[in-house]
Backbone as a chain_set.jsonl record, in Angstrom:
{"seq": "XXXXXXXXXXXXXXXXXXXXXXXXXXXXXXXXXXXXXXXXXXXXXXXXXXXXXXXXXXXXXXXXXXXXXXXXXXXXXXXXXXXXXXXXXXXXXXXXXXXXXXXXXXXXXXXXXXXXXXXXXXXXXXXXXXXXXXXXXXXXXXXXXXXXXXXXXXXXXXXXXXXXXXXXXXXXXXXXXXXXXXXXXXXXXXXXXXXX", "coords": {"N": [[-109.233, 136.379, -26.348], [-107.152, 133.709, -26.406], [-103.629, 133.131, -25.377], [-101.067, 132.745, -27.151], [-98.972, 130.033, -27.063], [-95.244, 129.942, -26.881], [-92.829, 127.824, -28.095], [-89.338, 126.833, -27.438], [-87.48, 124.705, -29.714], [-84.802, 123.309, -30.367], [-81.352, 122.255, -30.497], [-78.239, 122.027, -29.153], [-74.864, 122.476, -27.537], [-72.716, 121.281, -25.042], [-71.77, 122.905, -24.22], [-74.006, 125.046, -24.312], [-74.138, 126.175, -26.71], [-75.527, 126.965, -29.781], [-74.805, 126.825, -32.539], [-71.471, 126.894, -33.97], [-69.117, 129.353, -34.287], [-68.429, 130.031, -36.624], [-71.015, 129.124, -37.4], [-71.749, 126.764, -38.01], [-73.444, 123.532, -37.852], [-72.335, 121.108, -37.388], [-71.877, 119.789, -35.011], [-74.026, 118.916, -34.375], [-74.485, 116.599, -35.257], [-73.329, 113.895, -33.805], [-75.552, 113.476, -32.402], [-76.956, 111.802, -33.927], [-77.78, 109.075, -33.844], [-78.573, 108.919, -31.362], [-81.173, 108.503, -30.489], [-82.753, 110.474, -30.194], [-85.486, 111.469, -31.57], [-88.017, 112.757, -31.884], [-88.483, 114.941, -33.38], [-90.627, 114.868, -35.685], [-92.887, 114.196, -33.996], [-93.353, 116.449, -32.292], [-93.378, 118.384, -34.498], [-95.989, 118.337, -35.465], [-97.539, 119.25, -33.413], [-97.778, 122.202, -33.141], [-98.793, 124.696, -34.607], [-97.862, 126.948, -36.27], [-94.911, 129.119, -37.345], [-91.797, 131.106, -35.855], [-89.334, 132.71, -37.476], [-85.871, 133.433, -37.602], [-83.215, 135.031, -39.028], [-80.786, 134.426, -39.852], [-80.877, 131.351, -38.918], [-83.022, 130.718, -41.539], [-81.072, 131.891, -43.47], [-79.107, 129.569, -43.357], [-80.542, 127.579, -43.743], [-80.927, 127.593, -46.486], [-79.548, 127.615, -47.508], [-77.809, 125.176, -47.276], [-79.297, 124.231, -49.238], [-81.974, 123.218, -48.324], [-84.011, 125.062, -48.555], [-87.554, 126.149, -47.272], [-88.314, 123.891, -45.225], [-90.927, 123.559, -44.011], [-92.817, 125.104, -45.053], [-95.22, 124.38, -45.284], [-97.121, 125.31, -42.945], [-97.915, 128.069, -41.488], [-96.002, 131.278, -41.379], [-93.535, 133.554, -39.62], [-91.412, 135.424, -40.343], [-88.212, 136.605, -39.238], [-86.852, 139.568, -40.421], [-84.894, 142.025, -42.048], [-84.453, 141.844, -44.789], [-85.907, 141.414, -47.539], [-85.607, 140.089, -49.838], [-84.681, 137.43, -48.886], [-87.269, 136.19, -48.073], [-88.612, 136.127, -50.267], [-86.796, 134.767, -51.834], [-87.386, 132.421, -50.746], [-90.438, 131.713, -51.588], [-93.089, 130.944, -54.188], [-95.399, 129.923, -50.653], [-96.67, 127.111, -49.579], [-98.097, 127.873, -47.212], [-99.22, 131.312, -45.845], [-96.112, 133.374, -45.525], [-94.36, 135.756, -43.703], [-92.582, 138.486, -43.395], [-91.279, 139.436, -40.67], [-89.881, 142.697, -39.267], [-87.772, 144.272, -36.121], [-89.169, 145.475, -33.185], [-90.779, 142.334, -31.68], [-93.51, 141.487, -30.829], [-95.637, 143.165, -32.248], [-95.961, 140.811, -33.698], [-95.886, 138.304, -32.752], [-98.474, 139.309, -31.333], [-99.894, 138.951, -33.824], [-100.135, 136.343, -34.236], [-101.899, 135.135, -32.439], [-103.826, 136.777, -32.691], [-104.646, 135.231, -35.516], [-105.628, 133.25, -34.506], [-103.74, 131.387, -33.742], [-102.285, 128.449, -31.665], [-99.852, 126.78, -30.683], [-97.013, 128.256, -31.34], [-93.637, 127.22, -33.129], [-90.425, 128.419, -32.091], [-88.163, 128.657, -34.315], [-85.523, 129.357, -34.067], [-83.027, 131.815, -34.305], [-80.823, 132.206, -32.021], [-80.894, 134.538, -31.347], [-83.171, 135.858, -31.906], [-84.509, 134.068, -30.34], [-83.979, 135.364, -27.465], [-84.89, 137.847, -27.499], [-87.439, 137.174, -27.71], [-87.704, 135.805, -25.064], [-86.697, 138.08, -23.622], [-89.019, 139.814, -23.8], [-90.751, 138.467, -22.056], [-92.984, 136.305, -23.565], [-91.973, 134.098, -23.797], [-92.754, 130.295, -23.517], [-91.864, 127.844, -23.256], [-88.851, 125.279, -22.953], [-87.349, 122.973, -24.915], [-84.563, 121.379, -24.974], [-82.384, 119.395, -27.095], [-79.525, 118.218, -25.883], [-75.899, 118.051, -27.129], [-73.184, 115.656, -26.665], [-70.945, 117.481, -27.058], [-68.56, 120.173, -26.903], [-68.474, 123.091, -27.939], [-67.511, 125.702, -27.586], [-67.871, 128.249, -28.842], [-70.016, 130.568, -30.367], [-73.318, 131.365, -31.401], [-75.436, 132.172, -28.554], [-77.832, 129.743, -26.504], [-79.583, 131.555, -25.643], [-78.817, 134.631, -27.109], [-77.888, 137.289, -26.197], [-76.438, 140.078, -25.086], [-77.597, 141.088, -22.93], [-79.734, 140.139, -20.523], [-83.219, 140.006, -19.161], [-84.116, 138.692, -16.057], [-85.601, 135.58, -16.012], [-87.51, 133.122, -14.922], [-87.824, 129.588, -14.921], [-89.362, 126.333, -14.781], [-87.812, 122.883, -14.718], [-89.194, 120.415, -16.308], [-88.275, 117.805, -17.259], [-85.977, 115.842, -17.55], [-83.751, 113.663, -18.678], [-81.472, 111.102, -20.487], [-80.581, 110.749, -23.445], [-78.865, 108.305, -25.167], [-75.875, 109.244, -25.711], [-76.556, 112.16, -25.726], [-78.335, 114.294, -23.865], [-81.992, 115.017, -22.898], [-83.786, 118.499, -21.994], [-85.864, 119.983, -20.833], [-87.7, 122.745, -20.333], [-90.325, 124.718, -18.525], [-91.766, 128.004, -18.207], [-92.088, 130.075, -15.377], [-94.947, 130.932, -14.661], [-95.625, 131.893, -12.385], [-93.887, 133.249, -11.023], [-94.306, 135.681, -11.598], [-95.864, 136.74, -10.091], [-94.529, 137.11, -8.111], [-94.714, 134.407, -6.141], [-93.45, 131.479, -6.073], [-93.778, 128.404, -8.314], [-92.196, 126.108, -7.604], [-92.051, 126.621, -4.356], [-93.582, 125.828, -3.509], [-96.158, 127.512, -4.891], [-98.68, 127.669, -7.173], [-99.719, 126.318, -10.424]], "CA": [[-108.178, 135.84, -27.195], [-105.948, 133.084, -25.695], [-102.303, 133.675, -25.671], [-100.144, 131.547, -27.946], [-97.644, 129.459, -26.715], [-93.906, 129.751, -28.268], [-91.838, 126.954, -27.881], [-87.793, 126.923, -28.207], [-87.18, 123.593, -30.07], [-83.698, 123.445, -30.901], [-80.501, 121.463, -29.977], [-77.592, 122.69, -28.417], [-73.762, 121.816, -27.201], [-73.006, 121.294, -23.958], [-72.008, 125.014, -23.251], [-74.94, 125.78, -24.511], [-73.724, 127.385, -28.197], [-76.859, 126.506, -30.911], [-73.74, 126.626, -33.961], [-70.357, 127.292, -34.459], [-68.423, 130.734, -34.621], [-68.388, 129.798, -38.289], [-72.401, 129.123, -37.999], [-71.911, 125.419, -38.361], [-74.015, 123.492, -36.77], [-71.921, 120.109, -37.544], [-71.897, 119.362, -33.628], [-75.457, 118.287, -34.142], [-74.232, 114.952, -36.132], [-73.416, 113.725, -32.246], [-77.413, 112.954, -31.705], [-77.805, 110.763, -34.777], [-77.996, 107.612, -32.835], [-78.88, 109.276, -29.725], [-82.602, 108.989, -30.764], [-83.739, 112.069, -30.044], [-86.198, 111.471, -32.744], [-89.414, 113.226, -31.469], [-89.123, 115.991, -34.029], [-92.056, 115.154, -36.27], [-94.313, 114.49, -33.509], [-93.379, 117.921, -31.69], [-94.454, 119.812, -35.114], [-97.389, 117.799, -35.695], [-98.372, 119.994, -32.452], [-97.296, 123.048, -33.504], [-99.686, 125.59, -36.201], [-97.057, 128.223, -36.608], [-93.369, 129.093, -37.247], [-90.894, 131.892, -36.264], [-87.723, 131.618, -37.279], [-84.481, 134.128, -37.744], [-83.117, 135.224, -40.593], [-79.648, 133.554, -39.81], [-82.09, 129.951, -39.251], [-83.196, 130.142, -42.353], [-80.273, 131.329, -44.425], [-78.235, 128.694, -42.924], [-81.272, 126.242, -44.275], [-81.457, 127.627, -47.889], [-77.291, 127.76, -48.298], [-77.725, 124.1, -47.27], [-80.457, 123.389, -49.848], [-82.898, 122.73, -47.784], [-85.669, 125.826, -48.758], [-87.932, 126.068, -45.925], [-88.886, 122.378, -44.941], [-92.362, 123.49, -42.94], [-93.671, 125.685, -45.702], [-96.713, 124.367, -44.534], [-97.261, 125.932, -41.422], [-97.713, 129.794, -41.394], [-94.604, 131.084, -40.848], [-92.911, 134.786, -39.474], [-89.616, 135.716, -40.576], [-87.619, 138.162, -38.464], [-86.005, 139.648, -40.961], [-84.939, 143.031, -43.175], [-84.517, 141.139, -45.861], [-87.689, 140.874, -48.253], [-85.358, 138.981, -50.74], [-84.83, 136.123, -48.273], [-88.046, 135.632, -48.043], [-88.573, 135.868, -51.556], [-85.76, 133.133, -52.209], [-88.216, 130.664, -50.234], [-91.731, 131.954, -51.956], [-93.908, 130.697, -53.281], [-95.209, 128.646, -50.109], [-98.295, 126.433, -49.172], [-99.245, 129.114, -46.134], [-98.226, 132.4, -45.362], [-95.1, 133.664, -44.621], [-94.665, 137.346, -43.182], [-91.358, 139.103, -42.759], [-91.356, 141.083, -39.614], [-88.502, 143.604, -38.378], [-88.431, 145.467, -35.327], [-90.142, 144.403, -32.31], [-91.15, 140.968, -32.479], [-94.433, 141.464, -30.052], [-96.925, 142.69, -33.301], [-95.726, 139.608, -34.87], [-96.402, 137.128, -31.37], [-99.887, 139.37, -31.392], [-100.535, 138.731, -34.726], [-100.563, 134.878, -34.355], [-102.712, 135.335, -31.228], [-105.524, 137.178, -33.385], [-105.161, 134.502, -36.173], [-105.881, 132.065, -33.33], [-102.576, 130.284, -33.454], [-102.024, 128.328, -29.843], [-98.461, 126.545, -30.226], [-95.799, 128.594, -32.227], [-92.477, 126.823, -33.032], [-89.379, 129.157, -32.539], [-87.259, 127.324, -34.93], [-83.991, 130.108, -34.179], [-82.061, 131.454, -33.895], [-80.44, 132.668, -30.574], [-81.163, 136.002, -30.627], [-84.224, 135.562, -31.917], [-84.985, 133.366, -28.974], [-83.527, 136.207, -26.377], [-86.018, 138.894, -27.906], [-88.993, 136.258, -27.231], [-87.468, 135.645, -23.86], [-86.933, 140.012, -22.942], [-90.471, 140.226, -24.318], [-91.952, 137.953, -21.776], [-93.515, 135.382, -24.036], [-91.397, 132.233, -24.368], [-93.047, 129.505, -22.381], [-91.304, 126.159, -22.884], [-87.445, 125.454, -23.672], [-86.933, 121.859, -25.285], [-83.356, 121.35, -25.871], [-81.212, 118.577, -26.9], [-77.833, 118.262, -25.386], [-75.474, 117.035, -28.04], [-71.961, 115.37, -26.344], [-69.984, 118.208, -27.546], [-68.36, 121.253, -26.339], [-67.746, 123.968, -29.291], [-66.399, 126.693, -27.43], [-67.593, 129.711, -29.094], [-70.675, 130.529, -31.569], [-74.566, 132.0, -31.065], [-75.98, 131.046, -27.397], [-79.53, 129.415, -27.124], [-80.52, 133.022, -25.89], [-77.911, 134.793, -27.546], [-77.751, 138.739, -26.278], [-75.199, 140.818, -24.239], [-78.294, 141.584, -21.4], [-81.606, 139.721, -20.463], [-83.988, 139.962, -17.878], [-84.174, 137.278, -15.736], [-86.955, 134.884, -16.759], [-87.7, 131.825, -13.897], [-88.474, 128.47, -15.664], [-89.771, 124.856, -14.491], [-87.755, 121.597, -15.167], [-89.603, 119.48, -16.714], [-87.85, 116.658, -18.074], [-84.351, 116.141, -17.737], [-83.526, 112.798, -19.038], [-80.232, 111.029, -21.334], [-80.814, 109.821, -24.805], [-77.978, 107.828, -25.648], [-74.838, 109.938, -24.832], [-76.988, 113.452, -25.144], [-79.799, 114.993, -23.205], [-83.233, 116.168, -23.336], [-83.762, 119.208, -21.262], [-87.405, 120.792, -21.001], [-88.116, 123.7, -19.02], [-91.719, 125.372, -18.542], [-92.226, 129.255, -18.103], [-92.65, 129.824, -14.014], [-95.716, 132.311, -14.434], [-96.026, 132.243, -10.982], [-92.363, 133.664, -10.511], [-94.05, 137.307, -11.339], [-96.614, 137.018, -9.158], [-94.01, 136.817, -6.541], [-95.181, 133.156, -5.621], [-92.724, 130.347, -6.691], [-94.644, 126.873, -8.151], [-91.339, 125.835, -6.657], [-92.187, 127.018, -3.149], [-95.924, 125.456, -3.143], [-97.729, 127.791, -5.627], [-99.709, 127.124, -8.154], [-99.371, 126.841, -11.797]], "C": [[-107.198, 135.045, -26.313], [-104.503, 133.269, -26.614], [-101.641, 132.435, -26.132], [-99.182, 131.499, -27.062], [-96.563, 129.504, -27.551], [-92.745, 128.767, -27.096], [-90.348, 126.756, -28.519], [-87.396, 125.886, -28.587], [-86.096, 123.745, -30.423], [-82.624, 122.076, -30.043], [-79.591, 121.833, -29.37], [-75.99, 122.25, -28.062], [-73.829, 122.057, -25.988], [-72.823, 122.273, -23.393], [-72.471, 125.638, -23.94], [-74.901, 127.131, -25.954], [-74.476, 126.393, -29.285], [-76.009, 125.992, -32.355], [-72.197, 127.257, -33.287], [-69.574, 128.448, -34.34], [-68.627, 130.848, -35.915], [-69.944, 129.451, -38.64], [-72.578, 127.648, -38.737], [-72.73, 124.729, -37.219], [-73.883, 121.448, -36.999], [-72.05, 119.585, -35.8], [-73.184, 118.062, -33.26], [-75.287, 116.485, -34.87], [-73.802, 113.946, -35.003], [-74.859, 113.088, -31.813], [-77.676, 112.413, -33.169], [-78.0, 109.951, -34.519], [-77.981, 108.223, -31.647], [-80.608, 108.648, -29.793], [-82.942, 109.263, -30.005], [-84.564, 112.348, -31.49], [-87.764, 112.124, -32.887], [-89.857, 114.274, -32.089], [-90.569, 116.112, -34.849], [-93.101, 114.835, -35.068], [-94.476, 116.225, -32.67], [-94.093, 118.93, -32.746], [-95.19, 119.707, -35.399], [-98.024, 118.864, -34.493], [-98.147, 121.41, -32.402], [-98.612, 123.983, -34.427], [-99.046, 126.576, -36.076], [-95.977, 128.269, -36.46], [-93.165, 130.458, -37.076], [-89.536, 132.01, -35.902], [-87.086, 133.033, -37.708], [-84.167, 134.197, -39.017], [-81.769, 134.583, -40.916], [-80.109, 132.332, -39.885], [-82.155, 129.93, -41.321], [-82.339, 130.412, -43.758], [-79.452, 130.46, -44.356], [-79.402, 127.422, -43.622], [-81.127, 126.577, -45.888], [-79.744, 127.591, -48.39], [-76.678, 126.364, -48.155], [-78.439, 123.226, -48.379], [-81.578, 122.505, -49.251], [-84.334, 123.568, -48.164], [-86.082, 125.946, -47.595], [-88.943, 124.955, -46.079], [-90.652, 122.586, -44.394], [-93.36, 124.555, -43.527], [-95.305, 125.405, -45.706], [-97.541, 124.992, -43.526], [-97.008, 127.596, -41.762], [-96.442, 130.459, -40.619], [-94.044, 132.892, -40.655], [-91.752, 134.383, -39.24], [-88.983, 137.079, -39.965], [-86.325, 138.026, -39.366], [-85.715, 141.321, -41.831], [-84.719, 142.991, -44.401], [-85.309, 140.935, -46.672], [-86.975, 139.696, -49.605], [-85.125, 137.648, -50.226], [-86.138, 135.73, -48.201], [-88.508, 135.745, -49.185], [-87.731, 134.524, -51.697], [-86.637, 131.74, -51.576], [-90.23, 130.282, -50.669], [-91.574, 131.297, -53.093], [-94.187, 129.769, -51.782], [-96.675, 128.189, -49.884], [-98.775, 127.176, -48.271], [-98.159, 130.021, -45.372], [-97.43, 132.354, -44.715], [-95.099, 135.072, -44.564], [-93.362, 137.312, -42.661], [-91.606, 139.876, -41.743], [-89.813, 141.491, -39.643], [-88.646, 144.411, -37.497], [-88.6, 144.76, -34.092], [-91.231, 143.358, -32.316], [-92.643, 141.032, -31.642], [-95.803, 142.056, -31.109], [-97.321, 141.19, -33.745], [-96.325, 138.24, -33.769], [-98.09, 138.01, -31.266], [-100.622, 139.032, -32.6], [-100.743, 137.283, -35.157], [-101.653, 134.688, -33.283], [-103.897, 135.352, -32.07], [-105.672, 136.137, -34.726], [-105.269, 133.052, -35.52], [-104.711, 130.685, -33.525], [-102.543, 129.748, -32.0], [-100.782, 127.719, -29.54], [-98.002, 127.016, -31.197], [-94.534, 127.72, -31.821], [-91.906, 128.219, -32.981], [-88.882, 128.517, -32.93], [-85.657, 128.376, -34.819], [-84.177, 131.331, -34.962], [-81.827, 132.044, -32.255], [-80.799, 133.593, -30.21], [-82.611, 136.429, -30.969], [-85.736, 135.197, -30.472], [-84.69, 134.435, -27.413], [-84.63, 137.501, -26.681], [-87.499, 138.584, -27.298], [-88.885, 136.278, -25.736], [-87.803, 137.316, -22.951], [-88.526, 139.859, -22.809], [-91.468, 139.12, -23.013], [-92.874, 137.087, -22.246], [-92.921, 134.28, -24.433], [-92.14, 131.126, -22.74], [-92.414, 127.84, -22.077], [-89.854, 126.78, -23.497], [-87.148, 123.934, -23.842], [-85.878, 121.622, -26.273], [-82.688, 119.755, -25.604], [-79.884, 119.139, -26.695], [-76.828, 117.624, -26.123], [-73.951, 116.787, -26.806], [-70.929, 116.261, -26.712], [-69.965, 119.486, -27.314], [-67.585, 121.739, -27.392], [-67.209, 125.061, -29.148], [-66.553, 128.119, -27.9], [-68.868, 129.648, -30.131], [-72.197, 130.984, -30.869], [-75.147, 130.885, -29.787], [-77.307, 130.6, -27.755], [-80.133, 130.751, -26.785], [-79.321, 134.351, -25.989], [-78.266, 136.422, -27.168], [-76.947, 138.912, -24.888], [-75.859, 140.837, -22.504], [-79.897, 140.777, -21.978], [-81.854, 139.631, -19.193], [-84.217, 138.706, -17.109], [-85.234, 136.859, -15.788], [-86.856, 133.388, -15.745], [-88.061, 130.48, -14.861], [-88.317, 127.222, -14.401], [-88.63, 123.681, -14.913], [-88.407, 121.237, -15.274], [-89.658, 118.289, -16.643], [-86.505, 116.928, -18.167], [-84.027, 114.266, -17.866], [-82.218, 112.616, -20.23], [-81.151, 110.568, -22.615], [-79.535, 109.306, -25.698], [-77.084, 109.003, -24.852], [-75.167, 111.19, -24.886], [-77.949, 113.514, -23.963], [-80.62, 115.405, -23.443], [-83.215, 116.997, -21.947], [-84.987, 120.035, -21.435], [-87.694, 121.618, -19.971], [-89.637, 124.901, -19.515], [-91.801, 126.408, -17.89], [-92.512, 128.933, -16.489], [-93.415, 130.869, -14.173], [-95.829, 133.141, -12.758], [-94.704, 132.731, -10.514], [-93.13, 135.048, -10.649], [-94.966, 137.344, -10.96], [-95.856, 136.958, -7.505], [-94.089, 135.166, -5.606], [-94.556, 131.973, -6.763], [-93.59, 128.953, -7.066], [-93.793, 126.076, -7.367], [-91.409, 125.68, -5.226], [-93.964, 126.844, -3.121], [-96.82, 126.249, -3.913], [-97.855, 127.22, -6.46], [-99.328, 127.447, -9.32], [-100.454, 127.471, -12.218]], "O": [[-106.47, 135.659, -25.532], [-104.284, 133.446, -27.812], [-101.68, 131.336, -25.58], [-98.634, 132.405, -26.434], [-96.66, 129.214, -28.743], [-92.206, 128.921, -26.0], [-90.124, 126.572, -29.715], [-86.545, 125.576, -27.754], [-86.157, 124.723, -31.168], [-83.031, 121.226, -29.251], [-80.167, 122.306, -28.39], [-75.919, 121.149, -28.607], [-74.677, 122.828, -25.54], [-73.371, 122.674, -22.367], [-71.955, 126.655, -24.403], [-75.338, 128.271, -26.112], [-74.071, 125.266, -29.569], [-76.379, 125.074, -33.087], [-72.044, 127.942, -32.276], [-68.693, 127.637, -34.054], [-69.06, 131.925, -36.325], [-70.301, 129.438, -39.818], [-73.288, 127.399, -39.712], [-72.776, 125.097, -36.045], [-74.813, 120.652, -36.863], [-72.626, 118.498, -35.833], [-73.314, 117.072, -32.54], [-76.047, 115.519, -34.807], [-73.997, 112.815, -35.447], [-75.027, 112.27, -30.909], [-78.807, 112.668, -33.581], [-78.954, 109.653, -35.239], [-77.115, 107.835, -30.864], [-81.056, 108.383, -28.677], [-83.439, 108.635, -29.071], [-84.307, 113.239, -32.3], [-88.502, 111.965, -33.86], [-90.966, 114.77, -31.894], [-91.39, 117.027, -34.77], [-94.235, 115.279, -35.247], [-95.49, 116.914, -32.559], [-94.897, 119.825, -32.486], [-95.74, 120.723, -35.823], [-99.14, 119.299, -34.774], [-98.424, 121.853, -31.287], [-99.425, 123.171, -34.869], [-99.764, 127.47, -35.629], [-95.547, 127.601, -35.519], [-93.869, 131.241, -37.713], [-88.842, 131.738, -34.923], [-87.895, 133.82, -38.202], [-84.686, 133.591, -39.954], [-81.54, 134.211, -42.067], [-79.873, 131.854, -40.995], [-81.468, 129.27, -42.1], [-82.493, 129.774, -44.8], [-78.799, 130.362, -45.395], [-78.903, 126.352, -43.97], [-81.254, 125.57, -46.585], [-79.13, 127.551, -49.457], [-75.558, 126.082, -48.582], [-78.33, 122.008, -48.523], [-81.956, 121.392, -49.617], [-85.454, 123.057, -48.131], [-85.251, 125.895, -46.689], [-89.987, 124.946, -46.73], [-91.448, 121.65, -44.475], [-94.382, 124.925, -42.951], [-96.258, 126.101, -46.057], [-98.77, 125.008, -43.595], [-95.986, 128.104, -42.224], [-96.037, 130.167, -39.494], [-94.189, 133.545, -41.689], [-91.188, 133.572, -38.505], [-89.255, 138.253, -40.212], [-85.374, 137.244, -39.377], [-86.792, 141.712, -42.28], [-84.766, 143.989, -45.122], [-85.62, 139.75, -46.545], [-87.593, 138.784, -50.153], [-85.322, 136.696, -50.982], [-86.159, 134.503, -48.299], [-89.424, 134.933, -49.055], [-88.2, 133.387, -51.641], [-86.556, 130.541, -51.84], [-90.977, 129.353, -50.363], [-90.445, 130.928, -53.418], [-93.346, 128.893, -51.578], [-97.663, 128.91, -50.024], [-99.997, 127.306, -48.33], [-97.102, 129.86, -44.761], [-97.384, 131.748, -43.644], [-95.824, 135.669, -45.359], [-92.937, 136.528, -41.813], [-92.139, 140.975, -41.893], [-88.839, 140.804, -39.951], [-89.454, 145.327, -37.655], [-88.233, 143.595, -33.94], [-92.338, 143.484, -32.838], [-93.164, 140.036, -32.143], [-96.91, 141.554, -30.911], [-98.382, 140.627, -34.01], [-97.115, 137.375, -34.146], [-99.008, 137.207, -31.102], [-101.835, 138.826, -32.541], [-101.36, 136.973, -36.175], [-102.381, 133.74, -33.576], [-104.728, 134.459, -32.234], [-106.828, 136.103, -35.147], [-105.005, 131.975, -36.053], [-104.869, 129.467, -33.457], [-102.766, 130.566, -31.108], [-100.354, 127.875, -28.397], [-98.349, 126.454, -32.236], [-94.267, 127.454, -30.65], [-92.478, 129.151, -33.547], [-88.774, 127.461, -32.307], [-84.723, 128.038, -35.545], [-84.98, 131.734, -35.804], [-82.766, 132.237, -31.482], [-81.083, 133.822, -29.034], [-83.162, 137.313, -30.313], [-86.819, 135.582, -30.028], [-85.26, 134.125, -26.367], [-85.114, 138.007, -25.669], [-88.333, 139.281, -26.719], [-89.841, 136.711, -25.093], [-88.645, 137.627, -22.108], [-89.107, 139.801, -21.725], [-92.694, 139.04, -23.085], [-93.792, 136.905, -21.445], [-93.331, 133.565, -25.348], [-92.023, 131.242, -21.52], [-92.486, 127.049, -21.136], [-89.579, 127.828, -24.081], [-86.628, 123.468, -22.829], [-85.881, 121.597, -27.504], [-82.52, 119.129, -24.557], [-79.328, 120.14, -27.149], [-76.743, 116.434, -25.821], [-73.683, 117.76, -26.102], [-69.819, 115.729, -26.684], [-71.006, 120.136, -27.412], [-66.519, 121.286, -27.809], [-66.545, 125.609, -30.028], [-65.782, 129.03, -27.601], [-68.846, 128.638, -30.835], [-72.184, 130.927, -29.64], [-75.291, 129.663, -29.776], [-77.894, 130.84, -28.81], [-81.078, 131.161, -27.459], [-79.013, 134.964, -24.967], [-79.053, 136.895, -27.988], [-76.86, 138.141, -23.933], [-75.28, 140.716, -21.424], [-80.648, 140.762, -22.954], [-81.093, 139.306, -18.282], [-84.526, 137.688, -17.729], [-86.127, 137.689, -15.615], [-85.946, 132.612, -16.039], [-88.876, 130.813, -15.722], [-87.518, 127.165, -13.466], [-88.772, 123.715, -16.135], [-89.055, 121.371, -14.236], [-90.584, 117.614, -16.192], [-85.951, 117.901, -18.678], [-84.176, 113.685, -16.792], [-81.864, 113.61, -20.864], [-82.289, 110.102, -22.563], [-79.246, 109.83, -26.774], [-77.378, 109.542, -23.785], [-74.382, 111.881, -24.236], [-78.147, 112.545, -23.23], [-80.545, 116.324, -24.258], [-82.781, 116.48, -20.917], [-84.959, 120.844, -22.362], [-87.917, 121.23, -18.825], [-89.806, 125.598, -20.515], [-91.945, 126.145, -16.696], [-93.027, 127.864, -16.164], [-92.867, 131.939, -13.907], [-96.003, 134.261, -12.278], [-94.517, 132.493, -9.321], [-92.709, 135.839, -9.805], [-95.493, 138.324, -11.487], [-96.295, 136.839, -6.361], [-93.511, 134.977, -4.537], [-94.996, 131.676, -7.873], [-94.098, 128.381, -6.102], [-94.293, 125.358, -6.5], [-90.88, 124.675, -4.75], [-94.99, 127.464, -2.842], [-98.029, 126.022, -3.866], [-97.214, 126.192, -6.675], [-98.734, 128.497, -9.563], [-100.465, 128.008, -13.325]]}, "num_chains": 1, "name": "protein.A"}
């Protein structure tokens, strides 16, 4: 069984807060003429979603529903009426709660190979503890908000090594891509001459 990839697609302010205190995530109106426009080809490469339960009531209190109801989708959530409020959809969705590592094996065994994380923060810090986040592709919007859910939003995490990528401007934000250092827990840095 090859191991799915989960990728953190999201955007970000410049100290690194995903929304608001208030769970706004107006900051992001900053990268409309940045083009940073690469979202539909990123989920064209994608066959799976999991997203937060803050993510997606922040999408359905916007009227949005869930946009990617296409794509098989896990909801970390205790909620069964949130995910009700977005049923039916074109391909499964599955509430998990709990530890999110059935839910990352259970895309594995339905031979998923790139999961989106679409959020939220703490979401993304669970994936991270757990050892399975392998990319981090964030925009940088021009704006410092001062207070509101980080991109890996918890009190304590293990330290986790990553790659630059891609560090490039787009208009007055940033893209910022960083790739999983596997070779950090083998003791052997790709950094320091090993191998990916």
């Amino acid at each position: 069984m090859t191991p799915v990839e989960t990728v953190w697609y999201t955007a970000m302010s410049m100290d690194g807060r995903i929304a608001s205190a208030a769970h706004s995530i107006e900051f992001t109106e900053t990268l409309s003429d940045s083009g940073a426009n690469d979202f539909e080809q990123f989920i064209a490469e994608v066959d799976a979603v999991l997203i937060g339960a803050s993510t997606l009531r922040w999408l359905t209190g916007h009227g949005h529903g869930w946009p990617h109801d296409d794509l098989p989708t896990w909801l970390v959530s205790h909620d069964e009426a949130l995910a009700d409020s977005v049923r039916p959809t074109r391909a499964p969705l599955v509430r998990v709660a709990g530890d999110l590592l059935p839910a990352i094996e259970a895309m594995e065994q339905s031979g998923h190979r790139r999961v989106w994380l679409a959020g939220g923060g703490s979401v993304a810090a669970q994936v991270l503890a757990l050892d399975r986040l392998d990319e981090v592709i964030a925009t940088v919007a021009p704006t410092a908000i001062g207070a509101g859910p980080a991109l890996f939003d918890a009190d304590e995490l293990p330290q986790r090594a990553f790659d630059l990528v891609e560090c490039r401007p787009i208009g007055d934000a940033a893209r910022l891509r960083w790739v999983r250092d596997r070779a950090e827990m083998s003791g052997v840095s790709s950094r320091a001459g090993g191998s990916r």
